[in-house]
C-alpha positions as CSV (number, residue, x, y, z in Angstrom):
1,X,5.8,14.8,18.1
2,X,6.0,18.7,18.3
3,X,5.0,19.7,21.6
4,X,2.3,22.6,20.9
5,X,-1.1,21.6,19.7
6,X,-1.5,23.4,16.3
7,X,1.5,21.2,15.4
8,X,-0.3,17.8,16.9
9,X,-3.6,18.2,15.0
10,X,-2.0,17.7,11.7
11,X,-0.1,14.9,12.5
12,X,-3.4,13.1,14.1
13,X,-5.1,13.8,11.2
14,X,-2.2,12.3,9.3
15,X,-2.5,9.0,11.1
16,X,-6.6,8.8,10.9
17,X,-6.5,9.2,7.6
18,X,-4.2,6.4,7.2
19,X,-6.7,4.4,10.0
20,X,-9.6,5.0,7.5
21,X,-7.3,4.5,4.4
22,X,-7.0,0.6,6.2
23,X,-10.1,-0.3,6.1
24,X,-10.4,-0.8,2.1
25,X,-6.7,-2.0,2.1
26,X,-8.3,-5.2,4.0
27,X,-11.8,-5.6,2.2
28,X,-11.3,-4.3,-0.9
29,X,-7.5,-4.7,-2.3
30,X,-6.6,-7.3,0.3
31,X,-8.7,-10.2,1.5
32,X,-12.6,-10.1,0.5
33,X,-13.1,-8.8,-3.0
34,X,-9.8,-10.8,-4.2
35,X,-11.5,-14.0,-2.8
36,X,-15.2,-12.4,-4.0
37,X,-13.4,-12.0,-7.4
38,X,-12.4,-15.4,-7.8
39,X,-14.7,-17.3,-6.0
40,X,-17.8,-16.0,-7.2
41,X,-17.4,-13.3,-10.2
42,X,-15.0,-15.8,-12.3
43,X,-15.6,-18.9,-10.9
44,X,-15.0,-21.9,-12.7
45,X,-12.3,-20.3,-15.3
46,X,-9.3,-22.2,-15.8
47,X,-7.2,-18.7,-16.1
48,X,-8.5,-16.9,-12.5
49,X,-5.1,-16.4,-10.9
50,X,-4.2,-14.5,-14.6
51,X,-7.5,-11.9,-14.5
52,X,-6.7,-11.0,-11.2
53,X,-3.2,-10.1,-11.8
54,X,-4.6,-7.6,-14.8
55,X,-6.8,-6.6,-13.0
56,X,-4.4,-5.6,-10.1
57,X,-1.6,-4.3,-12.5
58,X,-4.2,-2.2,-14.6
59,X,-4.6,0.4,-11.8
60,X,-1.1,0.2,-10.9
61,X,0.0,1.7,-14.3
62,X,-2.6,3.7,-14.3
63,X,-2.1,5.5,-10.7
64,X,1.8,5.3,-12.0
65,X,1.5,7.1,-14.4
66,X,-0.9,10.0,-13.0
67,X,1.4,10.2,-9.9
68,X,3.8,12.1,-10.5
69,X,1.6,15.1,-13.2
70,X,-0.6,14.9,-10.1
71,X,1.7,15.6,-7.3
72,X,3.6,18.7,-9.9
73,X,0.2,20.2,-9.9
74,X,-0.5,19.8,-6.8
75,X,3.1,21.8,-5.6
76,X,2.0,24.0,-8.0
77,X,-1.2,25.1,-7.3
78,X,-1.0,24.7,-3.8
79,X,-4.3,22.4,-4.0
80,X,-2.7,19.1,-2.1
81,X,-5.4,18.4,0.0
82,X,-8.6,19.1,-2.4
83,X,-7.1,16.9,-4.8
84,X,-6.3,14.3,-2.2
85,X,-10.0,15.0,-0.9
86,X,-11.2,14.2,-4.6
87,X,-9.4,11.1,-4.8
88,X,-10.6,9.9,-1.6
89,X,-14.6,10.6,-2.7
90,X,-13.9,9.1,-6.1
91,X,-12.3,5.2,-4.2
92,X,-14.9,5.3,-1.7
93,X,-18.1,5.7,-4.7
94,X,-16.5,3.2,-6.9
95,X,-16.0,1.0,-4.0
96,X,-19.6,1.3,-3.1
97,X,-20.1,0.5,-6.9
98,X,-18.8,-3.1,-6.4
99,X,-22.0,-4.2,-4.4
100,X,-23.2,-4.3,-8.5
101,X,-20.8,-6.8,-9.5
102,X,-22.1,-10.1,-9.7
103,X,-20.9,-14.0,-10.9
104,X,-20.2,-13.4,-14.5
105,X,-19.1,-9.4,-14.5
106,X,-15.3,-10.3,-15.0
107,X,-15.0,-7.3,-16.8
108,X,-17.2,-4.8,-14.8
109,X,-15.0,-6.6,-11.7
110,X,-12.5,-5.5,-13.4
111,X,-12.9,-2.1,-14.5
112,X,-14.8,-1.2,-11.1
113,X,-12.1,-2.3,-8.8
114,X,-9.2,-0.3,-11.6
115,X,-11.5,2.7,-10.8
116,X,-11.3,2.2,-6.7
117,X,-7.8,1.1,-6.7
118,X,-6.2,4.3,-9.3
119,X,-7.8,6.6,-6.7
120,X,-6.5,5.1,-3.9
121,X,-3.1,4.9,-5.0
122,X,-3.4,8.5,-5.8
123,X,-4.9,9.7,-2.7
124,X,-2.2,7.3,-0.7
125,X,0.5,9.4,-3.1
126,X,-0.6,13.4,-1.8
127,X,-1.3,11.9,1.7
128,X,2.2,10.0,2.0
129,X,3.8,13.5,0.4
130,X,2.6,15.7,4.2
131,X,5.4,13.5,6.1
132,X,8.1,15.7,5.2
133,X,6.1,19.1,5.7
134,X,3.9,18.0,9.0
135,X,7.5,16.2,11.1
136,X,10.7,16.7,11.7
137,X,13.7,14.8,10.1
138,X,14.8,13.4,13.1
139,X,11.0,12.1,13.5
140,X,10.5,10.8,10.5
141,X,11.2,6.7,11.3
142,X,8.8,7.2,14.5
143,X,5.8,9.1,12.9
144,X,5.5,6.8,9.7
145,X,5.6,3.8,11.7
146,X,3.4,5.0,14.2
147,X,0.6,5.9,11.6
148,X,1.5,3.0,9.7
149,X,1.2,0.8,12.9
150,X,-2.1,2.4,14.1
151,X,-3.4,2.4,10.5
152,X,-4.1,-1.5,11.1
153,X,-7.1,-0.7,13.6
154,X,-9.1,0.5,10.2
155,X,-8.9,-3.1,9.1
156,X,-9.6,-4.5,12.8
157,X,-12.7,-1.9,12.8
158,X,-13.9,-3.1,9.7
159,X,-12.8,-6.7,10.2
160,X,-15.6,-6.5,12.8
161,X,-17.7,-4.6,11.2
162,X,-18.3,-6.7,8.2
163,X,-19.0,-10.0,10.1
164,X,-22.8,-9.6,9.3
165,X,-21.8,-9.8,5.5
166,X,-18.9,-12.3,5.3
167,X,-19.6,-14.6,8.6
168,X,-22.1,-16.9,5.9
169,X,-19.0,-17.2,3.6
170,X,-19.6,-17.2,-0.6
171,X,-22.0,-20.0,-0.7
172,X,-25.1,-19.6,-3.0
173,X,-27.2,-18.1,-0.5
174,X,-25.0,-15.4,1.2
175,X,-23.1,-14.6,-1.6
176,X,-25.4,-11.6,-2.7
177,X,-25.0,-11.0,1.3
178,X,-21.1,-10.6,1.2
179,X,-20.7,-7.5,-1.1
180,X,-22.1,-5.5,1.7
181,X,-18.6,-5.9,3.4
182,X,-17.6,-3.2,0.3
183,X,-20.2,-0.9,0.9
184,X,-19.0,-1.0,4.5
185,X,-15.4,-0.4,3.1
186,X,-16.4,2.5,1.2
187,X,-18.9,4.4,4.5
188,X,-15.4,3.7,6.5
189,X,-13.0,5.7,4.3
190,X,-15.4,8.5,3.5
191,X,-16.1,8.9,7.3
192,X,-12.7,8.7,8.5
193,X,-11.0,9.7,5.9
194,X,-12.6,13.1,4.1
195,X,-12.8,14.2,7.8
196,X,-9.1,13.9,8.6
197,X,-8.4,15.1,5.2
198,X,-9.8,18.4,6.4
199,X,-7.5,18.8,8.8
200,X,-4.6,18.4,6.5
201,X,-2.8,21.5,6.0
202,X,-3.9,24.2,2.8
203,X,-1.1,23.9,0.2
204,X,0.9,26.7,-0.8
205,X,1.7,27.3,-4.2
206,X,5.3,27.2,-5.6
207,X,6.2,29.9,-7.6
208,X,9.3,28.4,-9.4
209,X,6.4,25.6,-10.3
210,X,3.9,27.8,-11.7
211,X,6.6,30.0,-12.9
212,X,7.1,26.6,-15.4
213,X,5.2,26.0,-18.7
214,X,3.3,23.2,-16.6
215,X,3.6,20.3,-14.5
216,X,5.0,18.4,-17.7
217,X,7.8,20.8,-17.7
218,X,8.2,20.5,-14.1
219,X,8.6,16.5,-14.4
220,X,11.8,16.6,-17.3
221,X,13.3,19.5,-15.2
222,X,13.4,16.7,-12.2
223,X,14.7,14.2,-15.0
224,X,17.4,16.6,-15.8
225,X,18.2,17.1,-12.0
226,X,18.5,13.0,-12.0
227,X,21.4,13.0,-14.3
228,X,23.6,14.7,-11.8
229,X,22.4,12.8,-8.7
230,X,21.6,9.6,-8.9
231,X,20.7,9.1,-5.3
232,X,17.3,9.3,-5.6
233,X,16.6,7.3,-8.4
234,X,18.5,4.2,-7.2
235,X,16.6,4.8,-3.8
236,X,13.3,4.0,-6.0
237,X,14.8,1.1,-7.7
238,X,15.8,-0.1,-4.8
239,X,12.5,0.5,-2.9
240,X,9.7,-0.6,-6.0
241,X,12.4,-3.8,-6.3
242,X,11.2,-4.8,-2.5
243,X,7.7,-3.3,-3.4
244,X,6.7,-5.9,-6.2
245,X,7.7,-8.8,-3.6
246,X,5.5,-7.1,-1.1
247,X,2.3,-5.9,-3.3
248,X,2.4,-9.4,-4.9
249,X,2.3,-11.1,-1.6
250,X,-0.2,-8.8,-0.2
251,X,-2.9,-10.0,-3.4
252,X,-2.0,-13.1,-3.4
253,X,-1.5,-14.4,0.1
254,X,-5.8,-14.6,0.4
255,X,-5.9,-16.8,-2.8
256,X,-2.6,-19.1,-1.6
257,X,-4.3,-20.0,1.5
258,X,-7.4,-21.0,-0.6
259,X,-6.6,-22.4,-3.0
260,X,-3.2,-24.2,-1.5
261,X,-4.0,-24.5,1.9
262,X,-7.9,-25.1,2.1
263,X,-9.0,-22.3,3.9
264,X,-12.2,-21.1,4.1
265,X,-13.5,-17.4,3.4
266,X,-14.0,-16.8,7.2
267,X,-11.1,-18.4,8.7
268,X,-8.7,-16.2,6.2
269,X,-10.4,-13.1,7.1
270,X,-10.0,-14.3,11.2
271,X,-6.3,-14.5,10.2
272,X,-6.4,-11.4,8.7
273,X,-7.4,-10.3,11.5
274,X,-4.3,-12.3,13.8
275,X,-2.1,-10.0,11.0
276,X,-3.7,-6.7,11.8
277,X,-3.1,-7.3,15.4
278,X,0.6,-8.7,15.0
279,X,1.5,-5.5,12.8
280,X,0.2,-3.1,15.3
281,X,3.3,-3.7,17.4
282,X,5.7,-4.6,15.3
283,X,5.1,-1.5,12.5
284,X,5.9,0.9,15.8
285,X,8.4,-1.0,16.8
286,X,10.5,-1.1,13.5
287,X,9.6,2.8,13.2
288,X,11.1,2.8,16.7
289,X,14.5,1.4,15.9
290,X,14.6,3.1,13.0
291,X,14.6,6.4,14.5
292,X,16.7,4.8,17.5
293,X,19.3,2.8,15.9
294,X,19.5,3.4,11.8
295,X,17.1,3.1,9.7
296,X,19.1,1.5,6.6
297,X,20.1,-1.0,9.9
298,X,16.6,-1.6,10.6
299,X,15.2,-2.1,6.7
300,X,18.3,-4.4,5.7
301,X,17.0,-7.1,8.9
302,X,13.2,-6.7,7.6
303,X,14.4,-7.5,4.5
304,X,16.3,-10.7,5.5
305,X,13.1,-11.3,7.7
306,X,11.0,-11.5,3.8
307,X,13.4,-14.5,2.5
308,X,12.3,-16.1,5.9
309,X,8.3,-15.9,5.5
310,X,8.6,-16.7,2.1
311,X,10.4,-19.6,2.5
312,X,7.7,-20.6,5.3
313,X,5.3,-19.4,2.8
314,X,6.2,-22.0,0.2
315,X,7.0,-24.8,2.5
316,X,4.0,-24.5,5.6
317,X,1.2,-27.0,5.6
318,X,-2.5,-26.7,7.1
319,X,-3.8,-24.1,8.9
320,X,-0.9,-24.0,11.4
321,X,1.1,-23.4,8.8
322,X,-1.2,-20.5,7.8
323,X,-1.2,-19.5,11.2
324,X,2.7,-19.0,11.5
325,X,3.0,-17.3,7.9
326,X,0.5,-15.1,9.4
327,X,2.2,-14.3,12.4
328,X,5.3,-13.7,9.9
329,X,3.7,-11.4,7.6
330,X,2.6,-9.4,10.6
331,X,6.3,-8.6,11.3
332,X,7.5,-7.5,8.1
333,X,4.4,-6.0,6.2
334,X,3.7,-2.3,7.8
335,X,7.3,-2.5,9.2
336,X,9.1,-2.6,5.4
337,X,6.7,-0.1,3.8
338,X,6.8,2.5,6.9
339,X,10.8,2.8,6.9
340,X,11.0,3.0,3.2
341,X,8.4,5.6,3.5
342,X,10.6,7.6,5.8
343,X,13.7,7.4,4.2
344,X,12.8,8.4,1.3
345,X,10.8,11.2,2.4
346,X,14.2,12.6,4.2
347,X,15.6,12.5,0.3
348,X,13.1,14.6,-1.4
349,X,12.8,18.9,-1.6
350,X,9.8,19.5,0.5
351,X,8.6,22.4,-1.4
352,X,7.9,19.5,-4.4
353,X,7.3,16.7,-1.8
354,X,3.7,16.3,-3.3
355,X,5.7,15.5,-7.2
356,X,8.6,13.5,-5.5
357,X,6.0,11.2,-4.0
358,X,4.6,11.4,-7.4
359,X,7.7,9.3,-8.7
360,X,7.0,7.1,-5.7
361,X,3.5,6.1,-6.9
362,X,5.0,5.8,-10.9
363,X,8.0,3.9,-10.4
364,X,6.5,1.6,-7.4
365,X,2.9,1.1,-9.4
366,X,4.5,0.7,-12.6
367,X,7.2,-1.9,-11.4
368,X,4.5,-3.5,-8.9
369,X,2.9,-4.3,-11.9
370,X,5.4,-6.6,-13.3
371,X,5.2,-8.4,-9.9
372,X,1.4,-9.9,-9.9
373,X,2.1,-11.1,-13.6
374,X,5.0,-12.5,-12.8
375,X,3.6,-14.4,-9.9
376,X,0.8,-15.6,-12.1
377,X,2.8,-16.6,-15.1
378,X,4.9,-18.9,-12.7
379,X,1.8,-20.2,-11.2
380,X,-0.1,-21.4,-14.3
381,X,3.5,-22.5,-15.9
382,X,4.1,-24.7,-12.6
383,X,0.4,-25.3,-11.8
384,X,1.9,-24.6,-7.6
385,X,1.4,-21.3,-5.9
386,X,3.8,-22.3,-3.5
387,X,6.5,-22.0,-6.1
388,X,5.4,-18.7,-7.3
389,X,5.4,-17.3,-3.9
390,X,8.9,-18.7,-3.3
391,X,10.0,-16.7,-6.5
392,X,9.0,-13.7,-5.1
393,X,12.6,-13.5,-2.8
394,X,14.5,-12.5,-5.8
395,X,12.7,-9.1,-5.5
396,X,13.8,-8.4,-2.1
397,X,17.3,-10.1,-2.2
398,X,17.8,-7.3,-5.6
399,X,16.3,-4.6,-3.8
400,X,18.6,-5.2,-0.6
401,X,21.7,-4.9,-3.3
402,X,20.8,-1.8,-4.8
403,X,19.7,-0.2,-2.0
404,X,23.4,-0.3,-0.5
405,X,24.6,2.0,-3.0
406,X,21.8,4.6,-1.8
407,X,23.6,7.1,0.2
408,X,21.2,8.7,3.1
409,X,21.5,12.1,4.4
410,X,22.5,11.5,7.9
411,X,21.6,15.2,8.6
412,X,17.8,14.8,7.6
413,X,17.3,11.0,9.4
414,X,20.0,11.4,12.5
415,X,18.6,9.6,15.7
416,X,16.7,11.0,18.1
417,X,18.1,12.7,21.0
């Protein structure tokens, strides 16, 4: 990290917001309101897995298709962090919202959680586009996987503090009792996060941008760019190819080990839990050797390390088979997402970092998208969500190819002295 301290704050505040950002990545897009969704709001439908895939690729159009006009007008008005502070109050009220949702509300679920999920994915855009402007090139492996490792103590902190709500599971007489866990999600972001926000350094406006007839404008003139380098466009192929395998996992992971493996409500949230822990490590460390060794090095082995836990995924039985795909997840979950992170933001212009990481919202949401259906057309076509999950490896095995043809500039990601 910079050595003086008016460098440091922005970078802590970088990582706490990504701590508080963690705590509704576990309760609310993650573990409790998927299995709340389908275990009590549309219970007893024969088509569950299907409604929460829409519901999980609604906001991820959405948010794809905001993404990049946001970012544009936030390079150029200079307003990064307001609108990032709006986004943030807007997840954590409609988070609070879903306390309302009860068995039955399939389509306020639905439209609720869309709400929640489009502002998060927003926010998660702007706050992803300070890397390039708040670290160094050379530190950009490091710094992503250090907030993305430390992120995982929001979920631990909430994990714990939502025991009171989930410990009684979604039985008839604790079920009213579990949708505190989301009003606790929602207190923990706007605590953690609108604080750390704060921090966050004022944006400055680009002139060429406002100079432009509007952020519209702004976004063709990139498409124009595009057609004479290609690199950056086949880097978010390549990355929103390995994203769909990993979003789709992410949802559906709580469900499999329901539904496939018997698991309880508690015991997948104590795994959870084991994951959090496990990623901790491993996130830093793959942020480590990224920085180190090569991060193109380091992202092709967590990619062959997918195949592996999704073959375990789709062949592990009982809950020591949940316990090792657990275990596995932990290695590769933070780790894949944190490198990608950092190489791409040594590819973009950071005077438009906020629009570039616009792109990386559109094209990943948008493509993510495909990735839930996908996984629940196989599932109700085969009637096993141990064959859908195996599916998921041509995402990664695709997204390995293409990303070979990306060419890095060694300049902006060398390794660390």
């Amino acid at each position: 990290m910079p050595p003086n301290p008016e460098a440091r704050r922005p970078l802590t505040a970088w990582i706490a917001y990504d701590i508080g950002a963690h705590g509704y990545t576990l309760l609310v897009s993650g573990v409790a309101y998927p299995i709340y969704f389908a275990s009590y709001v549309a219970a007893g439908r024969s088509n569950t897995d299907l409604l929460w895939a829409f519901a999980i690729g609604l906001p991820l159009l959405i948010a794809g298709f905001l993404g990049p006009w946001l970012g544009a007008l936030a390079d150029a008005t200079g307003r990064r962090r307001a609108l990032l502070l709006a986004m943030t109050v807007a997840s954590a009220m409609a988070t609070a919202l879903l306390v309302t949702v009860g068995a039955g509300d399939v389509a306020r679920g639905i439209v609720l959680f869309a709400i929640a999920h489009v502002a998060h994915l927003l926010a998660l855009s702007l706050y992803n586009s300070y890397l390039p402007l708040i670290a160094a090139p050379n530190r950009f492996a490091r710094i992503s996987g250090l907030a993305w490792g430390l992120s995982y103590l929001g979920s631990i902190a909430c994990y714990f503090l939502t025991l009171p709500f989930t410990r009684g599971g979604l039985g008839p007489d604790n079920a009213a009792n579990f949708t505190g866990a989301f009003a606790v999600a929602a207190v923990f972001l706007a605590l953690i996060g609108l604080p750390a926000a704060l921090f966050l350094p004022r944006g400055v406006p680009n002139p060429e941008a406002r100079d432009s007839a509007g952020p519209y404008r702004r976004i063709l003139a990139t498409f124009r760019e595009w057609r004479r380098d290609r690199n950056v466009p086949k880097f978010l192929l390549a990355y929103y190819l390995v994203n769909d395998g990993i979003v789709t996992a992410t949802f559906f992971t709580a469900l499999t080990f329901r539904k496939s493996y018997g698991m309880e409500v508690q015991e997948i949230l104590a795994l959870t839990l084991v994951l959090q822990v496990v990623a901790i490590p491993a996130t830093i460390f793959f942020g480590w050797l990224g920085g180190r060794w090569s991060q193109r090095g380091a992202t092709n082995l967590v990619l062959v390390l997918w195949i592996a836990v999704l073959i375990l995924m789709a062949s592990a039985e009982g809950r020591d088979g949940a316990i090792a795909v657990t275990l596995a997840l932990g290695l590769v979950l933070g780790s894949t997402q944190s490198l990608f992170r950092s190489m791409y933001a040594a590819l973009v212009p950071i005077e438009r970092a906020s629009e570039y990481f616009g792109f990386h919202t559109f094209v990943g949401r948008a493509s993510a998208a495909f990735g839930p259906l996908a996984f629940g057309l196989v599932s109700a076509a085969t009637g096993s969500q141990r064959v859908a999950m195996a599916s998921l490896a041509m995402f990664f095995i695709s997204g390995g190819i293409v990303l070979a043809f990306v060419r890095t500039p060694e300049s902006r990601i060398r390794k660390s002295k």
